[in-house]
N, C-alpha and C positions, 0 to 999 in steps of 0.2 A: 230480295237482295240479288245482284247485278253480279253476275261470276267474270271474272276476264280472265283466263289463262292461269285461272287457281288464286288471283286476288281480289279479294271481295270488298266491293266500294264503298263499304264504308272508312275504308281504312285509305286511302286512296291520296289525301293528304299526309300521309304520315308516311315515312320508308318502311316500303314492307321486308315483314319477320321473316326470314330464310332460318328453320332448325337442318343442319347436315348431319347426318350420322355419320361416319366414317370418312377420315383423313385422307384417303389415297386419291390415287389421278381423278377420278369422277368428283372426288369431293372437293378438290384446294383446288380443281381449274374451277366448278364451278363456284365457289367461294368467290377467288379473284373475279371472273366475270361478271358475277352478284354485285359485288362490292364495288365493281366502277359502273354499273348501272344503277347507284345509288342503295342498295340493299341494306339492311341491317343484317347479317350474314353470323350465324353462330356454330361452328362445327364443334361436334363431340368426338372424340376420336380415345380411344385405350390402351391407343399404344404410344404413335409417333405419328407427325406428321409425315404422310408421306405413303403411310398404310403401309401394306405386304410387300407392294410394287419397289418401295424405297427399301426396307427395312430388311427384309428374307427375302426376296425373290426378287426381283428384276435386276436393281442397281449391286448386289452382292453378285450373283449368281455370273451377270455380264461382266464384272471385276474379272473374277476365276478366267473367266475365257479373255482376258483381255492378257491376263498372266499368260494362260495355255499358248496365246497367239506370239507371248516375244518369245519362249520359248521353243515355238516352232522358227522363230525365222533366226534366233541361234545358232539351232541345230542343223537349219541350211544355209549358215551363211558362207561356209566353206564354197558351196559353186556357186557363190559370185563373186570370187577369189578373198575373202576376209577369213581371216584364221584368225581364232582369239588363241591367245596364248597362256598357256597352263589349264583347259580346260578339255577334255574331250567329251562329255558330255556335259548337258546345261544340267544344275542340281535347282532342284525347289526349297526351298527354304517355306515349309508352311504357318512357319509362326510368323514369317515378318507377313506372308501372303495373305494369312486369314486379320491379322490386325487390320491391313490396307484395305480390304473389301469391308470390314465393319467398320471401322475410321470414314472411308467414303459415304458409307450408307448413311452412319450418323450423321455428319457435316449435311449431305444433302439433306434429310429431314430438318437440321435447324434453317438450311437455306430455305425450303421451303414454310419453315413457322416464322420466321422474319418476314418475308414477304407477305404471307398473311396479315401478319400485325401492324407492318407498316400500311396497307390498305385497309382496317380497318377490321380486321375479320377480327370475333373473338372467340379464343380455344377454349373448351372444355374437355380437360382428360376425365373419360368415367367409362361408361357401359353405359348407351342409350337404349332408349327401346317408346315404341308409340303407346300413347294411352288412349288417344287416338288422332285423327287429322291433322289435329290444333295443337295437340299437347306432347312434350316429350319428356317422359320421366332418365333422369342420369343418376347413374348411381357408381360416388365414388369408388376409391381404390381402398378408404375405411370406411365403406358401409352409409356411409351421408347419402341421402338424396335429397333433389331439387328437380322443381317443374318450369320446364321452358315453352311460352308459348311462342305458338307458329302460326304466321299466315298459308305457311307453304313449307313441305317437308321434302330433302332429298337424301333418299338411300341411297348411300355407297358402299355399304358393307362387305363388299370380299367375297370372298373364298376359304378354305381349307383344306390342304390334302385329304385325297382318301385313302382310306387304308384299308388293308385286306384282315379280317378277322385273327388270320393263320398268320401275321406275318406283322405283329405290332413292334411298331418304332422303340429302339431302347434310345437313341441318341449318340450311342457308342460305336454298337457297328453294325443296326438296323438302321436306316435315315429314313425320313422323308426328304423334300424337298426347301424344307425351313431350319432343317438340320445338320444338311450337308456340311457345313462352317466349322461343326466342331473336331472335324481332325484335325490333328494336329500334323499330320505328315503325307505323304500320299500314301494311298492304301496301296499295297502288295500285289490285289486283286478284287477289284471292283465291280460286284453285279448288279447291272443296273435292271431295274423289271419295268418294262413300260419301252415303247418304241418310238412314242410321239414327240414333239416338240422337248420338252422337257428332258424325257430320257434320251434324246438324240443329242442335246445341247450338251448334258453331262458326260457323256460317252465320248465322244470326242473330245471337251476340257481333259480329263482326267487320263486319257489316253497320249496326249499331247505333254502333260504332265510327268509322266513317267508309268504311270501304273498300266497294268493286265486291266484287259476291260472285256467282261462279256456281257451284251447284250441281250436280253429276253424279248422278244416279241410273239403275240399274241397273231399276227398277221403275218402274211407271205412276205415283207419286205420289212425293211424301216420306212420311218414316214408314213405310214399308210395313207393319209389324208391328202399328201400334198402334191407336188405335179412330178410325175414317174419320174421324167427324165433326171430332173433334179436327184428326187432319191433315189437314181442309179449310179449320179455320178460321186455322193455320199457314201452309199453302198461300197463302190471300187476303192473310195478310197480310206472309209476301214478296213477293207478285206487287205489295203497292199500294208497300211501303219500296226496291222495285227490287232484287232478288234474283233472278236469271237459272236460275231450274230447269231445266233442259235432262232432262228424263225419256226413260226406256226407252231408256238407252243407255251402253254398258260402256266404262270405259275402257281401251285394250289397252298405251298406255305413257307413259309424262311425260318429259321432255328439258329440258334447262337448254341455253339460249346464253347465254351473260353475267348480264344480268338480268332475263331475259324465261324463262317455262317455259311446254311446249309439249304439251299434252294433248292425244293420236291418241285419236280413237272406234272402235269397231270397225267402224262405217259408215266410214271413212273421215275423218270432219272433224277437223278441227284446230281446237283453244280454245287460245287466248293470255292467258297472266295474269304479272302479277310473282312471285309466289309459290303453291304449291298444299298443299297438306292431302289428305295419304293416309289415309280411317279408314275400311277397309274390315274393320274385326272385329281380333277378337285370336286367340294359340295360347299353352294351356297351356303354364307351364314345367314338364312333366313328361318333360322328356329329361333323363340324365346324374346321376338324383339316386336310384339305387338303386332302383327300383319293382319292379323284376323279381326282386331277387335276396330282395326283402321280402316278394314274394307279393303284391302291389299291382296287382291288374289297371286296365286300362284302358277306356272305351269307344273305338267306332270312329274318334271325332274327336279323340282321345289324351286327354282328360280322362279321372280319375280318379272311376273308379266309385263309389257310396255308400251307402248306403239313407235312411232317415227321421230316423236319429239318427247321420247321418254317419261309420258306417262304412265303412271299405273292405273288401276281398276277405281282408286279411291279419287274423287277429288281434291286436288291441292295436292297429292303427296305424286314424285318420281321417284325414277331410280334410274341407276349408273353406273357401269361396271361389270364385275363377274358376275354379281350377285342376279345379273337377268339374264345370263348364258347368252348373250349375244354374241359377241365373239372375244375371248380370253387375252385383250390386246390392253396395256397402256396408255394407248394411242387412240382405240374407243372409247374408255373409257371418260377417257378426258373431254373427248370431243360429245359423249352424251350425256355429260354433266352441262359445256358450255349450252349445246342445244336448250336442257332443260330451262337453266334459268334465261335463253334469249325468249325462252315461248311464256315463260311465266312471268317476264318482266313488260312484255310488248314490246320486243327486240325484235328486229329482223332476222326469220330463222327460218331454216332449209331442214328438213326431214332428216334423217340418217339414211344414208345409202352408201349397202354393205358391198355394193360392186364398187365400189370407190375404196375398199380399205385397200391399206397396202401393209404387208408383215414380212418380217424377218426372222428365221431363222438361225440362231448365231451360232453354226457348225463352222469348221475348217476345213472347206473352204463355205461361206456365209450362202444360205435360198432368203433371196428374196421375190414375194409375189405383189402384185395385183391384179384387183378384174378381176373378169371372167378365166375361170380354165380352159384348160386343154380337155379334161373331163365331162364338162359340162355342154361342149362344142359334140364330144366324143355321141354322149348322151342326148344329142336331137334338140339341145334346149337355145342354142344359140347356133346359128350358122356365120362362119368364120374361117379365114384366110389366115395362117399359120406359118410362119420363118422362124427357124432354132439357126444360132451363130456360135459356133463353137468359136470359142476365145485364142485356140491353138496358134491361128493363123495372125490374129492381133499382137503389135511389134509390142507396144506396153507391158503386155502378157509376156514377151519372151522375156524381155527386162527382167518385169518380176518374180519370172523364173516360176512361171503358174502351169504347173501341170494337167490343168483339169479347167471347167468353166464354161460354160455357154451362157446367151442372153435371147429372147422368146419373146416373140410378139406377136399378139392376135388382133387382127383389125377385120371389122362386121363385112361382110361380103353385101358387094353393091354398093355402100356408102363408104368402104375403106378406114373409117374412123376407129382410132384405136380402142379395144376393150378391156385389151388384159397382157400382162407380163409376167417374166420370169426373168430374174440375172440369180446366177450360182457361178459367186467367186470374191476374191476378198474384198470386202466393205460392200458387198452387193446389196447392204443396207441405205447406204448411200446413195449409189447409182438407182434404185427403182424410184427415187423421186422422178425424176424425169418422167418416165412412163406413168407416174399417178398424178402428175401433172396433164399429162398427154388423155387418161381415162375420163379422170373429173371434167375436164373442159372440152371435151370431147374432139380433139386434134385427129386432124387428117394422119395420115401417114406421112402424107408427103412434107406437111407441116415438119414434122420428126427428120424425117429425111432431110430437108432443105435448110434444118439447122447448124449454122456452124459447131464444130465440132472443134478442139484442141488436141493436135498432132504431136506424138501420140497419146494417145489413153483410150481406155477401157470403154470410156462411154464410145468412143466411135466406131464399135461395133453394134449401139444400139442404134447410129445412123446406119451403118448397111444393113441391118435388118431391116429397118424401116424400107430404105433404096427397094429392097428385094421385093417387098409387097406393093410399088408401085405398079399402078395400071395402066395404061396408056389414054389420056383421055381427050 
């Protein structure tokens, strides 16, 4: 029997069985791409369309901060001469707030199971798991099961927070990051444990919000991971909005008395807050869902191994998503699910290539990266030509009345083509299109540079950066 890209010729006349495990970006993109490539396309999912991404974490999470962010320009709208009248400060109202972030999240998860169903895909709400390659036992939310077979299987199962032993979630005024929703008001004083993506997104909303916010970090800065400068211009500007970083220091447990939580250091100190926020990382759900008996190896950290076009270890079965620790993005996700089913349909398909991601960070004021680093340049592993553009001097910026900001561009020395960016400033989610446009297709500098530009704005400081790494040729 004749394997092609995990579909076996005998079947070859018929639309091949696509079983999905899990609803989120890896699964309903590739769903859709399945399904206009002709597929029989069947996703299992246990909660919502949409997964965690829609449901707790991404499309809630980004709401909050989308609140934090009119509240911020509120609060300064006085210098740029608007006075609201009968207000001196902005108040939250977090009943209507946390409606509007679960209302959003909902709507978007039925927007995404309409579109499924209008292309054909068919949902299964249950708890999947492999029986093996071919086969995928569901078992509903009363106990029912049913077996679906499969030509070809794709995991996208997720994620979950981790939690610290010493420090379990009550949902009241322990959180994780699925939890956060249930205040009802802003907290008093919020300690957030964790310095990374996650805890730095919260720390900022919540401080923008009205509440005390201190920060735990395990590392000399916040950010640790990401490009210095960026997390120094985040840094300065918790340090000026009063944001209490307490760095280089672990926390070993959290305690609840009544309504006060009580955060032990490993030095010993004790922080005091109303409520705390545990985002110290996630753990694949790749316990209990058949890997082993599928031939589904693992790496060391229990995610699910892959290669370039998202396969796993087993024939016929992928995966997509958190669940392979590839990188914790929506935006991967999606794009290594569409990958999977181009390579397993005989679609024309390109590898993953993780120097082409581009992310965002959605602090106040917004890191956006691609490419290659500044770090990685630093560390001998690419050699590169480097211009940082402070935003200061950009008229747009004064407009905005943007205190803070630069934009970073790194192009390969000797061939000048771009590799990698940075913008840190608002909607710098936005603006890094350009530069991962510029990475992916491998543009000159000068290309960049000799793009018209709209007078004023923000991106046309990513033309004089470009300008500036001109060579003379």
């Amino acid at each position: 029997m004749v394997e092609n890209g995990g579909v076996s010729a005998d079947r070859t006349n018929e639309a091949t069985r696509l079983v999905i495990l899990g609803g989120g970006p890896g699964g309903y993109e590739a769903a859709m791409g399945a399904a206009q490539l002709g597929a029989q396309v069947t996703i299992v999912e246990r909660a919502g369309m949409g997964g965690s991404a829609v449901l707790t974490d991404v499309v809630p999470s980004k709401t909050l901060i989308a609140t934090a962010d009119a509240v911020r320009r509120v609060k300064h709208a006085e210098s740029f001469g608007v006075k609201v009248d009968g207000l001196d400060n902005a108040v939250t109202d977090f009943s209507v707030v946390n409606r509007r972030l679960l209302a959003l999240a909902k709507e978007q998860s039925a927007d995404i199971r309409n579109g499924l169903e209008r292309a054909g895909v068919q949902i299964v709400i249950g708890e999947g798991r492999l029986i093996d390659r071919h086969h995928v036992e569901v078992t509903a939310a009363d106990g029912s099961t049913r077996v679906l077979e499969a030509d070809a299987v794709l995991l996208s199962v997720g994620a979950h927070p981790r939690e610290l032993s010493t420090a379990k979630p009550d949902g009241e005024r322990i959180f994780n990051w699925t939890q956060i929703y249930n205040m009802n008001e802003v907290p008093e004083h919020l300690i957030v444990i964790g310095s990374g993506v996650t805890g730095a997104e919260f720390a900022s909303a919540y401080n923008l919000l009205g509440a005390k916010v201190t920060l735990v970090s395990s590392r000399d800065r916040v950010l640790p991971g990401e490009d210095a400068d960026a997390a120094a211009v985040l840094e300065d500007v918790f340090k000026r909005n009063g944001v209490n970083v307490v760095a280089q220091a672990r926390a070993e447990a959290v305690d609840r008395k009544g309504d006060r939580v009580f955060v032990t250091l490993a030095d010993g100190r004790v922080l005091e807050g109303s409520h705390c926020l545990v985002a110290v990382g996630s753990i694949p759900n790749t316990e209990g869902i058949g890997l082993e008996e599928a031939g589904v190896h693992l790496t060391e950290s229990g995610h699910i191994k892959v290669d370039g076009v998202s396969r796993t270890t087993a024939n016929n079965v992928y995966a997509a998503g958190d669940c392979t620790g590839v990188f914790a993005l929506a935006s991967v996700a999606a794009m290594q699910g569409r990958i999977a089913v181009a390579h397993l349909l005989g679609d024309s398909v390109k590898p993953i290539n993780l120097e082409e991601v581009s992310s965002n960070i959605f602090t106040s004021p917004e890191i956006a990266t691609v490419g290659v680093s500044q770090r990685a340049v630093a560390e001998g592993k690419y050699q590169a030509n480097i211009v940082k553009v402070d935003l200061g001097s950009n008229a747009r910026a004064k407009m905005m009345n943007m205190e803070e900001g630069f934009v970073k561009i790194l192009s390969r020395k000797g061939s000048g083509t771009v590799i990698g960016g940075v913008v840190v400033a608002p909607r710098a989610s936005e603006l890094i299109f350009s530069l991962a446009l510029a990475v992916q297709n491998g543009l000159h500098v000068d290309d960049v540079a000799e793009t018209f530009t709209v007078y004023p704005s923000l991106a046309g400081s990513l033309s004089e950066a470009a300008r500036r790494l001109h060579r003379h040729r």
